[in-house]
C-alpha positions in Angstrom: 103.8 54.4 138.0 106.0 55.8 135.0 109.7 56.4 135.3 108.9 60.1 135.3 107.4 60.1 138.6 109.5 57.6 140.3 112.8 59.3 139.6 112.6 63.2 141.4 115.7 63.9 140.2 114.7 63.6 136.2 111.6 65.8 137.2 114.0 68.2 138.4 116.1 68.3 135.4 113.4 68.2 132.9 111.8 71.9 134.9 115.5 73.2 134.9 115.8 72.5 130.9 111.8 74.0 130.5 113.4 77.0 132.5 116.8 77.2 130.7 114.5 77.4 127.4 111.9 80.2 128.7 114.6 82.4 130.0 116.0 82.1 126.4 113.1 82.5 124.3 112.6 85.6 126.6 116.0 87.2 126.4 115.7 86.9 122.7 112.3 88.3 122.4 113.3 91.6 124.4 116.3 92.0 122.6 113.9 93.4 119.9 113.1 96.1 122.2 116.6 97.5 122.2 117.8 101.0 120.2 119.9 98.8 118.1 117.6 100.0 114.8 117.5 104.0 115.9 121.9 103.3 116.2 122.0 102.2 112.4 119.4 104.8 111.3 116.2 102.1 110.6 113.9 103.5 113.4 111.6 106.2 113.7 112.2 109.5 112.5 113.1 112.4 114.6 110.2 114.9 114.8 111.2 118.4 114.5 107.6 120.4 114.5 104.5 118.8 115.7 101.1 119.9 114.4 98.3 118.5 117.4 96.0 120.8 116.0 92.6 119.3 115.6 91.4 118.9 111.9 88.0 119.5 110.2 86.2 116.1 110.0 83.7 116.1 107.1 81.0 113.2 107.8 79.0 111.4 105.3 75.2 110.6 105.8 76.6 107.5 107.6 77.6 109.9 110.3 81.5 108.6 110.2 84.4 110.9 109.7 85.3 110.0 106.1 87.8 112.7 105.1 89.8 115.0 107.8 91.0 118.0 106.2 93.7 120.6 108.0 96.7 123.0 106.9 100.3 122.7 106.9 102.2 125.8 107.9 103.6 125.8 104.3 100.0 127.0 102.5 99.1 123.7 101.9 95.4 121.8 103.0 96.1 118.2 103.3 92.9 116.1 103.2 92.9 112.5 104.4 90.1 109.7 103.7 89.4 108.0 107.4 87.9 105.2 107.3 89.9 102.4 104.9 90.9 99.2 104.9 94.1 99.8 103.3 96.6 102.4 103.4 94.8 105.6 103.4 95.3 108.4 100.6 96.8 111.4 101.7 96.1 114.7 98.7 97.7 118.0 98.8 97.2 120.9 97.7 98.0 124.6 97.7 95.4 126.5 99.5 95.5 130.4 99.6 93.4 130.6 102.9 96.3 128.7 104.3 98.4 130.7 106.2 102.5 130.1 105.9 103.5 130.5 109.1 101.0 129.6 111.9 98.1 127.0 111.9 95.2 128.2 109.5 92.1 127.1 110.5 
């Protein structure tokens, strides 16, 4: 028989320390979660407009969205390559069939 087992009262005060430690390791892990970024302006931005139109998907032989392609409200068209494994590339360009104003499809 160890000493562990024989003495009930170090069992209990080795689960209160594993406890103590848990319940820290968690306080500290959801005190990331808190607004403390968005307070000294390193969150996310604030969205003003949102654009939930859908976009125009052009698909390569492999039948896989490779570039979406949509316009801004500004008379832009904004084309963007899909299917990466690094950051993708966002072009754009001034498009006359762009509308400034509304969506253009």
């Amino acid at each position: 028989m160890s000493s562990f087992d024989a003495c009930p009262q170090r069992r209990w005060l080795v689960f209160a320390l594993v406890a103590v430690a848990l319940a820290v390791a968690v306080m500290l892990g959801m005190a990331g979660c808190g607004g403390y970024d968005d307070a000294r302006g390193r969150g996310d931005a604030p969205v003003g407009n949102r654009d939930d139109a859908p976009a125009d998907v052009i698909n390569f032989p492999d039948t896989f969205g490779n570039v979406a392609t949509k316009c801004d409200r500004y008379g832009h068209r904004l084309f963007v390559v899909t299917h990466v494994k690094t950051d993708p590339t966002v072009v754009v360009i001034v498009d006359p069939t762009c509308s400034t104003g509304g969506v253009a499809r």
